[in-house]
C-alpha positions as CSV (number, residue, x, y, z in Angstrom):
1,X,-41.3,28.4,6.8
2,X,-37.7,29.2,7.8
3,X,-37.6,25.7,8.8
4,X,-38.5,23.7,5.5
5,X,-36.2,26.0,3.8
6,X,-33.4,25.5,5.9
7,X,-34.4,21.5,5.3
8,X,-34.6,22.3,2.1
9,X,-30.8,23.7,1.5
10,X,-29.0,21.5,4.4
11,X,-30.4,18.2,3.3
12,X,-29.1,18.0,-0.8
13,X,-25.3,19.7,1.0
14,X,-25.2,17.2,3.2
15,X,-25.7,14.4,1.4
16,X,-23.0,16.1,-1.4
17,X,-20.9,15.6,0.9
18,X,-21.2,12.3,2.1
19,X,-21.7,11.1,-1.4
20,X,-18.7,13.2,-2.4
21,X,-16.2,12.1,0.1
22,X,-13.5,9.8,-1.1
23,X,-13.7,6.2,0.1
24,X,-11.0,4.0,0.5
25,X,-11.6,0.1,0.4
26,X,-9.0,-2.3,-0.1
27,X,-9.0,-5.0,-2.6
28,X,-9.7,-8.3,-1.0
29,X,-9.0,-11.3,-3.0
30,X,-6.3,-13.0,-1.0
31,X,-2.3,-13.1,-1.1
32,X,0.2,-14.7,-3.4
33,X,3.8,-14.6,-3.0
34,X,5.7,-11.8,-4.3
35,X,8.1,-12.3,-7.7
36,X,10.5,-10.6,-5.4
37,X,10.6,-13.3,-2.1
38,X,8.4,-15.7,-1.6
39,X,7.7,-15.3,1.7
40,X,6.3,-11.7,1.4
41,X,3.0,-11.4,0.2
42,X,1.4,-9.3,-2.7
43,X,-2.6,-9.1,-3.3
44,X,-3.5,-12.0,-5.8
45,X,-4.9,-8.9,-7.8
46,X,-1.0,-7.8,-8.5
47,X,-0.4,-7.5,-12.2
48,X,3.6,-7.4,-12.3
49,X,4.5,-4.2,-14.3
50,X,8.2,-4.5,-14.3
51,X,10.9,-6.0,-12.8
52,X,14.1,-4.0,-11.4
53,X,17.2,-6.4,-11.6
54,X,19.6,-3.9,-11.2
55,X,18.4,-0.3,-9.3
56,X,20.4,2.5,-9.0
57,X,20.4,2.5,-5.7
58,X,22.9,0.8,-3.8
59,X,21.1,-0.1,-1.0
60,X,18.7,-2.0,-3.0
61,X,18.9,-5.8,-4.5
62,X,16.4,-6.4,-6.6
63,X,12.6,-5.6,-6.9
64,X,9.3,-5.8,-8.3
65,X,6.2,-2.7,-9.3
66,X,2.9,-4.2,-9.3
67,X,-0.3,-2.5,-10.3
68,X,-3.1,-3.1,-7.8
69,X,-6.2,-1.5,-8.6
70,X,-7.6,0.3,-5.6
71,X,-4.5,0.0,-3.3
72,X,-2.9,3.2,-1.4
73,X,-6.1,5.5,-1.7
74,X,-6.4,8.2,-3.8
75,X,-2.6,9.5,-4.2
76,X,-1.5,6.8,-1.9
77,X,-2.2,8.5,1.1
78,X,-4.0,5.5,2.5
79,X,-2.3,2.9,4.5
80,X,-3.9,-0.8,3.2
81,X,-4.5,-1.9,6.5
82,X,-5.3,-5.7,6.1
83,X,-2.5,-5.8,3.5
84,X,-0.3,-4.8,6.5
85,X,-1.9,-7.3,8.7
86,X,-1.5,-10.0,6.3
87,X,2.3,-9.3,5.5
88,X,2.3,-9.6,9.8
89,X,0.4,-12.9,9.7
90,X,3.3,-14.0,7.6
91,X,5.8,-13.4,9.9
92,X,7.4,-10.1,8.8
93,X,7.4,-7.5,11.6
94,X,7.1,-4.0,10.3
95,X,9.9,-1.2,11.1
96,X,7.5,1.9,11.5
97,X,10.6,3.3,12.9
98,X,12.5,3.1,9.3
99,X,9.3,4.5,7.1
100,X,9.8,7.2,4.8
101,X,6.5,9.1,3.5
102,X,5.2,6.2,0.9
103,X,7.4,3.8,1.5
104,X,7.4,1.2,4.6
105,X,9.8,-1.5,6.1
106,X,9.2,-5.3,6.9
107,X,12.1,-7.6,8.4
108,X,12.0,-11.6,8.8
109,X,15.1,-13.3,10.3
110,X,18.1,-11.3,7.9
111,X,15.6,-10.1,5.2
112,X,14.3,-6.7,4.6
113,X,11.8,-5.6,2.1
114,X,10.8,-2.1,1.3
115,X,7.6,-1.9,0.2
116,X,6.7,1.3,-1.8
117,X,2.6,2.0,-1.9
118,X,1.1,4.8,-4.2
119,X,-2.2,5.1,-5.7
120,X,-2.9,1.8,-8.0
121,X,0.8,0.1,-7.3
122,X,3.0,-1.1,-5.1
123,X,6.5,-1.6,-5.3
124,X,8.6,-4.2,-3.7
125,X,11.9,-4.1,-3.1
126,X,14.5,-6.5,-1.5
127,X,17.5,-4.3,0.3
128,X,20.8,-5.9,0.5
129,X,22.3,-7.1,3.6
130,X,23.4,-4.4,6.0
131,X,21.5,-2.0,4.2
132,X,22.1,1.7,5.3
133,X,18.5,3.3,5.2
C-alpha cells in the first residue's frame, strides 16, 4: 500500500516539474541583415524598435534595439546558441574575452559590434574605431 501511495504523490510532483520548468527555444526563421551593418545578421523575426544615431556613450557609433520574441530566455539569461553560430558562419569571430554579463562582442576585419541580448530584444551596436571597452 505504501507503494501506490508513494506512486501516487511522486508521479503528479514529478511531472510538475518537468511541465513547470522553463524551456528555452530559439526562434528559427532565418537571418537578415542588421539596420546597423549589413554584414551582421539579425533573426528575420527582428521588429526594429528604435534606432540610436547618437548614444551617450562614446565608445559607441551607432545602433539598433530589435524586439525578437523568444530570444535571450526568460530574463536573458540564455545564450541563443544558433544565433551565435550564424553570426560565426558570417564571418564575425566572437571576443568571449570582451563580454560583459548581457552583452557580447563580434569583430570582422576593423569592425566591432556589440550585441546586447535580454529577454524579447536584442540590441546592436556598432563601436567606433579603437574603441576602449
Amino acid at each position: 500500500m505504501k507503494k501506490y501511495l508513494t506512486a501516487i504523490i511522486v508521479l503528479p510532483l514529478f511531472l510538475l516539474a518537468v511541465g513547470c520548468t522553463p524551456r528555452y527555444e530559439e526562434p528559427v526563421d532565418g537571418y537578415k541583415p542588421s539596420s546597423v551593418d549589413d554584414d551582421f545578421p539579425i533573426p528575420e523575426s527582428a521588429a526594429l524598435m528604435k534606432t540610436i544615431p547618437e548614444p551617450e556613450n562614446p565608445n559607441i557609433d551607432n545602433g539598433a534595439e530589435y524586439e525578437v520574441k523568444g530570444i535571450g530566455g526568460e530574463q536573458g539569461l540564455a545564450t541563443p546558441k544558433r544565433y551565435f553560430q550564424e553570426i560565426q558562419a558570417a564571418g564575425w569571430t566572437q571576443l568571449e574575452e570582451k563580454q560583459m554579463g548581457h552583452v557580447h562582442f563580434f569583430q570582422k576585419d576593423d569592425t566591432v559590434i556589440a550585441l546586447e541580448v535580454r529577454e524579447d530584444s536584442l540590441t546592436v551596436y556598432e563601436m567606433i574605431k579603437d574603441a576602449k571597452f
